[in-house]
C-alpha positions in Angstrom: 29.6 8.0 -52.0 28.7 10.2 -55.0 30.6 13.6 -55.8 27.6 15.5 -54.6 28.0 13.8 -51.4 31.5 14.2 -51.1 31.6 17.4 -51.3 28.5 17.9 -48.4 30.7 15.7 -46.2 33.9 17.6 -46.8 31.9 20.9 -45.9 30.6 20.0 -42.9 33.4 17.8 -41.2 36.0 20.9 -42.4 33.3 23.6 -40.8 33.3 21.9 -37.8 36.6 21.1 -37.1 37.2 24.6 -38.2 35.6 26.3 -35.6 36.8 23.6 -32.8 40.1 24.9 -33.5 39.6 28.7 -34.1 37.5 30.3 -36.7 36.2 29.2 -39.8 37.8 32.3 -41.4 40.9 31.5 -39.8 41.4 28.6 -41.4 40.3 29.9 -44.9 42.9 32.3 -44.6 45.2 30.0 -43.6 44.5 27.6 -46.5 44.7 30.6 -48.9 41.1 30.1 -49.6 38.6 33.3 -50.5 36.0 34.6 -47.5 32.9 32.3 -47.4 34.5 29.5 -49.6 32.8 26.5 -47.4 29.2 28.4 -47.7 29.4 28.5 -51.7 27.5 25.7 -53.5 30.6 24.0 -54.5 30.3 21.9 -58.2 33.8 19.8 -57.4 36.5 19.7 -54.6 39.5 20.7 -55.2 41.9 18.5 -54.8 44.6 21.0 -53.5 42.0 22.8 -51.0 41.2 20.0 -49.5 44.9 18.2 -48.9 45.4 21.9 -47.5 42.8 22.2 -45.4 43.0 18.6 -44.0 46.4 19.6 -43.0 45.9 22.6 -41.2 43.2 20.6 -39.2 46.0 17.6 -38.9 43.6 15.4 -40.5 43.7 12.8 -43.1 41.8 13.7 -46.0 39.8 9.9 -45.8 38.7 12.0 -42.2 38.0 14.7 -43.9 35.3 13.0 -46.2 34.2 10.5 -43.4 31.1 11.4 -42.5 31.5 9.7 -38.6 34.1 11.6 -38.3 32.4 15.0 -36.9 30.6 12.6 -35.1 33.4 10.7 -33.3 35.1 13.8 -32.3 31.0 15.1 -31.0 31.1 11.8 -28.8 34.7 12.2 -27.4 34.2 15.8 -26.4 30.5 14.9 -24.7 32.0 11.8 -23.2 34.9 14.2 -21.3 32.8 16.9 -20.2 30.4 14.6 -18.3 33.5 12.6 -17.2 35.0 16.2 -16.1 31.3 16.9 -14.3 31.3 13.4 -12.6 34.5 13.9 -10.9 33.9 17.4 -9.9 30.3 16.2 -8.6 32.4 13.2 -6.6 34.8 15.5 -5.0 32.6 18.3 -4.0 30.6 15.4 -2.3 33.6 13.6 -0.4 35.1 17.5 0.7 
């Protein structure tokens, strides 16, 4: 994976793992980061902004970068809510 592409994966799997755990804000704030850092065109990651903000989401940074990540975590949270709905669908129908 090239730099460029790096750093689009790092954007997107930290935006979205932002907001499944607050606000995107929040965690820029939290990381010490300035307003709107994740929407700048980024030339390089830094190093110490991402070990920060894969802590704050409890991730590793390799899940950070990992682009199947955001998708893993997509599936798991589908995969629950129709589980949640098939069981709530059962037991109204068996009441």
């Amino acid at each position: 994976m090239d730099e460029r592409e790096k750093i689009f994966q790092f954007k997107q799997n930290a935006r979205y793992f932002a907001k499944s755990r607050g606000t995107i804000g929040d965690m820029e704030r939290a990381v010490g980061v300035s307003p709107g850092y994740l929407s700048r065109d980024l030339k390089s990651l830094n190093m110490t902004v991402v070990l920060r903000i894969a802590k704050y989401l409890d991730m590793s940074v390799d899940e950070l970068l990992n682009p199947k990540s955001r998708f893993d975590a997509e599936a798991k949270r589908v995969t629950k809510e129709l589980e949640e709905k098939e069981q709530e669908r059962l037991k109204n129908k068996w009441n």
